[in-house]
C-alpha positions, 0 to 999 in steps of 0.5 A: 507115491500116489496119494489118497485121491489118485487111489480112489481114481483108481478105484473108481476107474476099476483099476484100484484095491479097496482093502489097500486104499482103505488100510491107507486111509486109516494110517494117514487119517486115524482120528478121522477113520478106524478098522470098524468103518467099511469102504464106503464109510471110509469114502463118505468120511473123507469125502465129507472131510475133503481129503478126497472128492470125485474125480473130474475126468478133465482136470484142465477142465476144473482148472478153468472153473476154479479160474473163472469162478474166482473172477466173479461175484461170489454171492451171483455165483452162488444165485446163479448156480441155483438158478441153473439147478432149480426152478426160479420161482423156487430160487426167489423164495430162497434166501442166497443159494439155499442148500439142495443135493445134486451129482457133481456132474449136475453141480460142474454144469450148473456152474459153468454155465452160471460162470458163462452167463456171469462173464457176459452180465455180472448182475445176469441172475439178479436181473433175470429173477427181478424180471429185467428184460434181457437185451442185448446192448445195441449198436449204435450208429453214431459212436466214433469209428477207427479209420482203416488204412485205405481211407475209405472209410471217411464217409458217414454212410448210415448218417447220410454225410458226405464229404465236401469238395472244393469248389474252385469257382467258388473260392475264386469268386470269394477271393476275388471280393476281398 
């Protein structure tokens, strides 16, 4: 049995009946819809009700940002997304993510991007709307680095250092002091 929301896919795919899914929609939600709302009524209530939304083509694709959203500070999200959909003099003036409507498809992109933006620098629009300078962290040459299985790695050729040899004559004229 398919459900409110994969009727509405259906619908919006061409393939669904409107009578059908209207008539089903007051049996299940009668408190929220009557037979005096029209279909587009009927769609508006439960979108606005979250009974059903639109649908996302992919739905691996919401999972991901349902995933990746929750792994992220929910107040930078929110600041990000509203960076991504308006001008950021217009999100510095805001008090948090402020509220302005969008499509979905404008929304979903906006906070992917923000989410991308987010995983890389938890503090990413923060900075950006204060006018921090956006630099990437630079490698350093004298951080410690793993020996690779050859050995030939033991030189420090950035830093000039080289290995030291033994000097036989040398030790031989040091031992023979003693």
């Amino acid at each position: 049995m398919k459900t409110l929301q994969d009727k509405y896919n259906l619908i919006i795919e061409g393939a669904g009946d409107k009578v059908n899914f209207k008539r089903e929609a007051i049996n299940a939600f009668p408190h929220f819809v009557n037979g005096q709302n029209s279909y587009d009524d009927v769609v508006a209530i439960l979108k606005q009700k979250n009974i059903i939304q639109e649908a996302i083509t992919d739905q691996k694709e919401q999972a991901e940002i349902i995933y990746n959203g929750d792994r992220v500070n929910s107040y930078e999200l929110e600041k990000g997304i509203a960076y991504e959909l308006k001008e950021p003099s217009e999100v510095w003036k805001m008090d948090g993510a402020g509220k302005f409507t969008v499509s979905e498809e404008d929304y979903l992109k906006a906070k992917k991007a923000a989410i991308k933006n987010l995983q890389k620098n938890p503090k990413y629009y923060t900075d950006l709307i204060a006018g921090e300078k956006m630099v990437k962290p630079e490698k350093r040459p004298d951080t410690m680095k793993a020996l690779n299985k050859k050995g030939d790695n033991t030189v420090d050729k950035l830093n000039k250092m080289e290995v030291i040899k033994e000097n036989k004559s040398l030790n031989d004229i040091i031992n023979s002091v003693d």
